[in-house]
DRENDO-1510 file (C-alpha; in Angstrom, 1 decimal, always signed):
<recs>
REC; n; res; u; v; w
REC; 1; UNK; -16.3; -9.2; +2.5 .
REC; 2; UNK; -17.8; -10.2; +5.7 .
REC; 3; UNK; -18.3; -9.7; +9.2 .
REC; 4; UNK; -15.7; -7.2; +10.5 .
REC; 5; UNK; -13.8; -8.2; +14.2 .
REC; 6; UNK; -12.3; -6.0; +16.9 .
REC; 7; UNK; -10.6; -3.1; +15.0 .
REC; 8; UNK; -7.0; -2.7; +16.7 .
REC; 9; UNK; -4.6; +0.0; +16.5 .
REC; 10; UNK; -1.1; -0.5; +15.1 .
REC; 11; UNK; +2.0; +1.3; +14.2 .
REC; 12; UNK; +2.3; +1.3; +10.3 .
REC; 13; UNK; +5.3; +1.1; +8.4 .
REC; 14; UNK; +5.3; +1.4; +4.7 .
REC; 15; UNK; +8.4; +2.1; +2.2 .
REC; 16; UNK; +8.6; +2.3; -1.5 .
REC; 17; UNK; +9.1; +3.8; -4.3 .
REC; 18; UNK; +5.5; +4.1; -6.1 .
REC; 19; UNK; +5.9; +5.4; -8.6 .
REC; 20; UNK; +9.3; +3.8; -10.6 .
REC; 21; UNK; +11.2; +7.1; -9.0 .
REC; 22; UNK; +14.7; +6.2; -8.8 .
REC; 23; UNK; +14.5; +2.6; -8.3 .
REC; 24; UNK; +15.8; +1.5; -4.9 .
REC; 25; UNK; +18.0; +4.8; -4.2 .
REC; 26; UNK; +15.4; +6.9; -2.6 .
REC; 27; UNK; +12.3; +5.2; -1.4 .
REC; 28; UNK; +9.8; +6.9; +0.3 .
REC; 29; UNK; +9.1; +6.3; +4.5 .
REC; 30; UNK; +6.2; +7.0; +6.9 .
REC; 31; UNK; +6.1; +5.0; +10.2 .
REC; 32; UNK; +2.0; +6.1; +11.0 .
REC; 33; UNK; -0.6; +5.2; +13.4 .
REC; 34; UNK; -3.6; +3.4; +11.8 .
REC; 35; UNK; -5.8; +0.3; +12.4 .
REC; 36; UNK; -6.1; -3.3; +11.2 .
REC; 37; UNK; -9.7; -4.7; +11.1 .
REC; 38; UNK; -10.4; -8.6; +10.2 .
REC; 39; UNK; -13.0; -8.5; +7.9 .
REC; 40; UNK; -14.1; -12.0; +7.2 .
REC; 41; UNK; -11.3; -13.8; +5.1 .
REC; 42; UNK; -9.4; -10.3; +4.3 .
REC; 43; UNK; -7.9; -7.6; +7.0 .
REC; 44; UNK; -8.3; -4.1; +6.5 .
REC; 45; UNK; -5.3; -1.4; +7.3 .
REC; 46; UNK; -6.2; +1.9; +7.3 .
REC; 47; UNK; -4.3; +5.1; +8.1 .
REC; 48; UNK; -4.1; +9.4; +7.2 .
REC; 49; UNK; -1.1; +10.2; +5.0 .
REC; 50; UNK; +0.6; +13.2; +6.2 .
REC; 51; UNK; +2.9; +15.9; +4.9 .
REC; 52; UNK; +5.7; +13.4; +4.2 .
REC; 53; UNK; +3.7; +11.2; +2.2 .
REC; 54; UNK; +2.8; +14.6; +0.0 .
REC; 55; UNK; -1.3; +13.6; +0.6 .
REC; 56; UNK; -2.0; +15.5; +3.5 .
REC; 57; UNK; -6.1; +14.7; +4.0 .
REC; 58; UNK; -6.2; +11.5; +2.0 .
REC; 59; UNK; -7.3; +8.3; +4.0 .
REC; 60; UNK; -5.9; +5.0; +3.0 .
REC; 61; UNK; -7.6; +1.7; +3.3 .
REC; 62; UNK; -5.1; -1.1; +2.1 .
REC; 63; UNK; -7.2; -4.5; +1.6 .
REC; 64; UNK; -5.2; -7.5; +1.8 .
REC; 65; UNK; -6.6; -11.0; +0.5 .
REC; 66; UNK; -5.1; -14.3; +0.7 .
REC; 67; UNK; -3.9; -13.5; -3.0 .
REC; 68; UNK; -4.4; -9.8; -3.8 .
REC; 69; UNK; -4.5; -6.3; -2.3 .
REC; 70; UNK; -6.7; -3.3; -3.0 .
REC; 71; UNK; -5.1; -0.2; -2.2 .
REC; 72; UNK; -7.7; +2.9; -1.9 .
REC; 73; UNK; -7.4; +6.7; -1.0 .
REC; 74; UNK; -10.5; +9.2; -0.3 .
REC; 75; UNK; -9.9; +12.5; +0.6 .
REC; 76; UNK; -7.9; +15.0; -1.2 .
REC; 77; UNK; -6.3; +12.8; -3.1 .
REC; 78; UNK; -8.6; +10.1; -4.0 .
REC; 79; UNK; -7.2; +6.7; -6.3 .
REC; 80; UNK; -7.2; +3.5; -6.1 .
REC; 81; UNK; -5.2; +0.4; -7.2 .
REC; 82; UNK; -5.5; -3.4; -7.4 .
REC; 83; UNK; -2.4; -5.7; -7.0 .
REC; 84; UNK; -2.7; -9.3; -8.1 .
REC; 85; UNK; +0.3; -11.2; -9.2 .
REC; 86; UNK; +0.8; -12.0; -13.4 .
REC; 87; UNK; -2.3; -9.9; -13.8 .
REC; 88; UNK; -2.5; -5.7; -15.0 .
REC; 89; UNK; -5.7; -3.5; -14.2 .
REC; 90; UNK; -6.4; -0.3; -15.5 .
REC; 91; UNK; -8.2; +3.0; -13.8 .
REC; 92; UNK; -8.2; +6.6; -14.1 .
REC; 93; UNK; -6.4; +8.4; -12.0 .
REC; 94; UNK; -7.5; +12.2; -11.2 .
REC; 95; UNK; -4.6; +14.7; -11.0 .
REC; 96; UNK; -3.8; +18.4; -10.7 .
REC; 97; UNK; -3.6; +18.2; -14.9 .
REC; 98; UNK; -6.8; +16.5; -15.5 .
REC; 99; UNK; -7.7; +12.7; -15.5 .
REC; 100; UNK; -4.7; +9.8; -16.4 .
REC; 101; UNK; -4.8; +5.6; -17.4 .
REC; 102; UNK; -2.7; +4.3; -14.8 .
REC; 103; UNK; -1.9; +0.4; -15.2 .
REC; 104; UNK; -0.4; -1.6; -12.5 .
REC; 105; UNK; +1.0; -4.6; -13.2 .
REC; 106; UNK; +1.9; -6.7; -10.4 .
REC; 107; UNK; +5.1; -8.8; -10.3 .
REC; 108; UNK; +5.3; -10.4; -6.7 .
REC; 109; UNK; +2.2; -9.8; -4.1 .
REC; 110; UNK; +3.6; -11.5; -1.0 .
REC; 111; UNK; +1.3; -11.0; +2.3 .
REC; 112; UNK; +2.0; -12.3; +5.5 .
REC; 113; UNK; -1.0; -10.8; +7.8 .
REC; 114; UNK; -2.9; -11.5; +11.3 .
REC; 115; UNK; -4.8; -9.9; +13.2 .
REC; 116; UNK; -1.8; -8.3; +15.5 .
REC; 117; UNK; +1.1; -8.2; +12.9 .
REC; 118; UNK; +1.5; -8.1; +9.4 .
REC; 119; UNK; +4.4; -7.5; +6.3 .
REC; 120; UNK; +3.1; -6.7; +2.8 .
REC; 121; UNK; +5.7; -6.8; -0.5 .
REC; 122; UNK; +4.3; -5.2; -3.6 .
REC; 123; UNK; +6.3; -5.5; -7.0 .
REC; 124; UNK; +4.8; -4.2; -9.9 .
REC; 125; UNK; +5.0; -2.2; -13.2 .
REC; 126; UNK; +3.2; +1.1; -13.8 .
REC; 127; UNK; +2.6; +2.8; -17.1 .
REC; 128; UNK; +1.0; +6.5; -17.2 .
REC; 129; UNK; -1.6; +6.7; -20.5 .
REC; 130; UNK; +0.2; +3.7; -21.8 .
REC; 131; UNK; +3.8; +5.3; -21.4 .
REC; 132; UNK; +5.8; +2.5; -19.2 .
REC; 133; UNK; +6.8; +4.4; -16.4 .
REC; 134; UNK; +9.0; +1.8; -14.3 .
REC; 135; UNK; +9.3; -0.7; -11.8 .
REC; 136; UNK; +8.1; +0.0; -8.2 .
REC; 137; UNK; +7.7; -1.4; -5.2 .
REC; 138; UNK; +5.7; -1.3; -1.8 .
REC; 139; UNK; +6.0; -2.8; +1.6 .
REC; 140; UNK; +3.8; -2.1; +4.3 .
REC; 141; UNK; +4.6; -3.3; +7.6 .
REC; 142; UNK; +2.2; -3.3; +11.1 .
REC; 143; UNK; +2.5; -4.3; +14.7 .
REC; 144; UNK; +1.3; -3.1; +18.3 .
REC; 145; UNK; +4.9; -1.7; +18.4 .
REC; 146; UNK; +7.0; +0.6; +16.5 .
REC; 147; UNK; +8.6; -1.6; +13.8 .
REC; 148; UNK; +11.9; -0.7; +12.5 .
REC; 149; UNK; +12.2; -3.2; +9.1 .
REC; 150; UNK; +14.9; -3.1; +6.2 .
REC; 151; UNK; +13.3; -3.5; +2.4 .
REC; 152; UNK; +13.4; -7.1; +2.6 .
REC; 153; UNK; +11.4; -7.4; +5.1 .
REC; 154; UNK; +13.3; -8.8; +8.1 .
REC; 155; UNK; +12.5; -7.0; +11.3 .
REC; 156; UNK; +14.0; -6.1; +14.2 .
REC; 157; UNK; +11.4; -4.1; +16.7 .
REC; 158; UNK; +12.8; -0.4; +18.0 .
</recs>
């Protein structure tokens, strides 16, 4: 990937329903601390989920590409997913019941990113062992200040 630069610390915003739970009626929001890191062509955001997010001890590192995004989790709640658009990929996922196919399919992958501020928009489809599980979506948001940003990601800054 590169040559890493100057890793800066940001104020992380990131919204969504991931996993096709009631559409747009109840996403899920964290506004975190983290980093951004330019790694050669890609940028690097990472940040520790909390007790909101349900994944207390899990570190995510969100990869963003001119054209796709690798999203992965270590810790207590390690997974991983790739998001690149017209294209599904397949893992395992571990879980409290044992080990599940996850597919993501992506529908939009829109990033806008530098090395100070950044918005991420991630449509896609999910299906659990082949069962379609629904649309979701993701935006993740980052800036040197607190960022306040509806879903469509316009912003205005707190």
């Amino acid at each position: 990937m590169g040559q890493a630069s100057d890793q800066r610390k940001v104020f992380i915003r990131i919204a969504g329903n991931p996993y096709g739970i009631d559409k747009m009626d109840n996403p899920i929001e964290l506004i975190t601390e983290g980093t951004i890191t330019r790694m050669g062509d890609a940028y690097m955001i990472e940040y520790d989920e909390s007790e909101l997010s349900g994944l207390v001890g899990t570190r995510t590192f969100i990869e963003v590409q001119e054209d796709s995004v690798f999203l992965r989790r270590e810790g207590s709640f390690p997974s991983q997913m790739f998001f690149e658009q017209g294209k599904k990929y397949v893992n395992i996922v571990d879980t409290p019941y044992g080990e599940m196919e996850m597919g993501v399919f992506a529908t939009k992958v829109d990033c806008r990113v530098n090395e100070q501020e950044g918005d991420l928009r991630l449509d896609y489809l999910i299906d659990i062992s082949g069962r379609h599980a629904g649309p979701s979506w993701l935006t993740v948001s980052y800036s040197p200040q607190i960022v306040r940003k509806d879903l469509s990601l316009d912003n205005t800054v707190c």
